[in-house]
N, C-alpha and C positions, 0 to 999 in steps of 0.2 A: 452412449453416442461417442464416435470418436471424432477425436477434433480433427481438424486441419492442420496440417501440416506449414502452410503457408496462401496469404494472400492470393500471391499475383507469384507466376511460376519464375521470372528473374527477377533479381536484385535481393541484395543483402534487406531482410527487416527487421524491425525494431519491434518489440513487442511491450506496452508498456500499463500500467497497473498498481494502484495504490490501496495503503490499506488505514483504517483509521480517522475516516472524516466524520465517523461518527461520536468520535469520545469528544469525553470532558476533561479527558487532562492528556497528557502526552502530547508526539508531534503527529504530522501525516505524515505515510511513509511511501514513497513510490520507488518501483527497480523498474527495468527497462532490461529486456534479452533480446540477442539475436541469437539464433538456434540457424546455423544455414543449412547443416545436416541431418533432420530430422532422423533419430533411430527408426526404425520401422514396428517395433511393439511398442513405440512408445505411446502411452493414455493417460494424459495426465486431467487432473479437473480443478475447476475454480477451487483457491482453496477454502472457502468456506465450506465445501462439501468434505473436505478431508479432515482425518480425525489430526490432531497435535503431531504422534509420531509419523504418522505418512508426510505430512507435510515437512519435516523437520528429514527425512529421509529425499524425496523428491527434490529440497531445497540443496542436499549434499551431491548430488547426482546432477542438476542442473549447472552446481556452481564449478562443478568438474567437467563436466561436458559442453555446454554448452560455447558457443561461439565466442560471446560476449556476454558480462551481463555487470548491474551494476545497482545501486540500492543508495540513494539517499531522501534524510530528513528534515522537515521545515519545522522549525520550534512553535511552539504556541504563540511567543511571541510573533513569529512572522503571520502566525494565523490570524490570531487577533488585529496586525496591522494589514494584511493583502484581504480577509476574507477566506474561508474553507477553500471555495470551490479556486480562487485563482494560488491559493496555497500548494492547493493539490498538483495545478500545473505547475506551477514551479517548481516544488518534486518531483515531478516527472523530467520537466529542464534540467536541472543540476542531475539526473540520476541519466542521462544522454549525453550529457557532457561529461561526465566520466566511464562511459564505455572505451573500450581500446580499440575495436573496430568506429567507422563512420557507419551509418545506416544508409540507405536509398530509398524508405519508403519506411514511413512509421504505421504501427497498426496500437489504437486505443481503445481503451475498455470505456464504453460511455458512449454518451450522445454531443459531446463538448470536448471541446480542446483549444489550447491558444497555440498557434500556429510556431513550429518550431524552426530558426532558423530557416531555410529553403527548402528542405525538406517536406514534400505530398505528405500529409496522412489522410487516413480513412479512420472513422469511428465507430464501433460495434457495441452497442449493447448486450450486454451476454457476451461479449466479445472474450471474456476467460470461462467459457463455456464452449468457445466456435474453435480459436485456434491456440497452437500450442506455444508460442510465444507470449501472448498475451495474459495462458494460463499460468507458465513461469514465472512471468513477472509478478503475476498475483499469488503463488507461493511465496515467491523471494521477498517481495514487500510484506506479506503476512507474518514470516519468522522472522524477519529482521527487527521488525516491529516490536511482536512480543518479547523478542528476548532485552532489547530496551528495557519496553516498561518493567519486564522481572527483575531489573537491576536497580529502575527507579525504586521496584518496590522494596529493597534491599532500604531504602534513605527514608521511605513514606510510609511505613506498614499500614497506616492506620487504614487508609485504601482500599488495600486488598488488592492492586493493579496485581500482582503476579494472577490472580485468577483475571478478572471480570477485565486488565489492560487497558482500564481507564474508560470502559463503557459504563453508559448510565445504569449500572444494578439498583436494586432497591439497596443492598450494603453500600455503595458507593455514594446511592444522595444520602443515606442517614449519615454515614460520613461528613460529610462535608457541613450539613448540620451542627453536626457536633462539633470537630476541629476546625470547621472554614476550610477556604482553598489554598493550596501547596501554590509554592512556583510553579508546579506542571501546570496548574490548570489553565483552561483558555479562558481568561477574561470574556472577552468576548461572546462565550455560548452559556455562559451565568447571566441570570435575569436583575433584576435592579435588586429584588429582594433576597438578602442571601439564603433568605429560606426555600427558595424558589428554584429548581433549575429546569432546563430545557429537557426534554427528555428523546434525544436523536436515537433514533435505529442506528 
């Protein structure tokens, strides 16, 4: 299926997309693109449909082409203190606020949003499925992500984040069994028992 190209046929959009509310350690990570010149072969898809290098190649090509685009992260700690889900918009906010262009019209992957500045958005479900902005932004947040946690894993081995990136593996809860939780982890998605942890998609 190919995507759209854009929303609404004027004004600059925002396309925006996070990745990571599902782990147990690391931060969320949300990027935000505006694309105003759509290529015409361009097909790009959510990145969890793409293998590592496609994603890591689309990522290089968006971040050269595109209009706008821009990538940042809320620490565990902000997660633990705001909660996932308004973590997540908050990464989304700081990652709008440092695009170089202004938007006219934001487009969000989800059913939720906290309202940005004045700026309309709309929210799309499958929304890095529908259009091609929204799908950038879900690349850009996907490697920028990973290559993080690869670097955490560089300080944490015992983890394994270079593979699993701080999702719940079965290697990752015997982990935390055995050593307990790093700094990265989020307080917060540990249950009272340390034996215990949540286990998030």
């Amino acid at each position: 299926m190919k995507l759209h190209p854009s929303w609404q046929a004027e004004g600059l959009e925002a396309g925006c997309d996070e990745a990571g509310r599902g782990c147990l350690a690391g931060p969320v990570t949300a990027a935000a693109v505006i694309w105003h010149d759509v290529p015409t072969d361009l097909s790009l898809r959510d990145s969890k449909k793409l293998p590592p290098r496609q994603r890591e190649s689309w990522a290089a090509r968006i971040q050269a082409e595109a209009s706008a685009w821009a990538v940042a992260h809320v620490s565990p700690a902000g997660i633990d203190q705001l909660n996932i889900l308004h973590a997540s918009f908050t990464a989304m906010h700081q990652a709008l606020d440092k695009l170089s262009l202004r938007p006219q019209q934001l487009l969000i992957d989800g059913n939720r949003f906290r309202p940005y500045q004045d700026l309309p958005h709309q929210c799309f479900v499958g929304g890095d499925d529908r259009f091609v902005a929204i799908a950038a932004a879900s690349i850009l947040a996907k490697v920028h992500r990973d290559r993080f946690m690869r670097q955490l894993h560089e300080r944490y081995p015992a983890y394994a984040w270079k593979s699993n990136k701080g999702y719940p593996t079965k290697y990752h809860r015997e982990a935390l069994n055995q050593v307990g939780p790093s700094p990265w982890h989020r307080r917060s998605f540990l249950l009272k028992s340390k034996q215990a942890y949540l286990d998030f998609k």
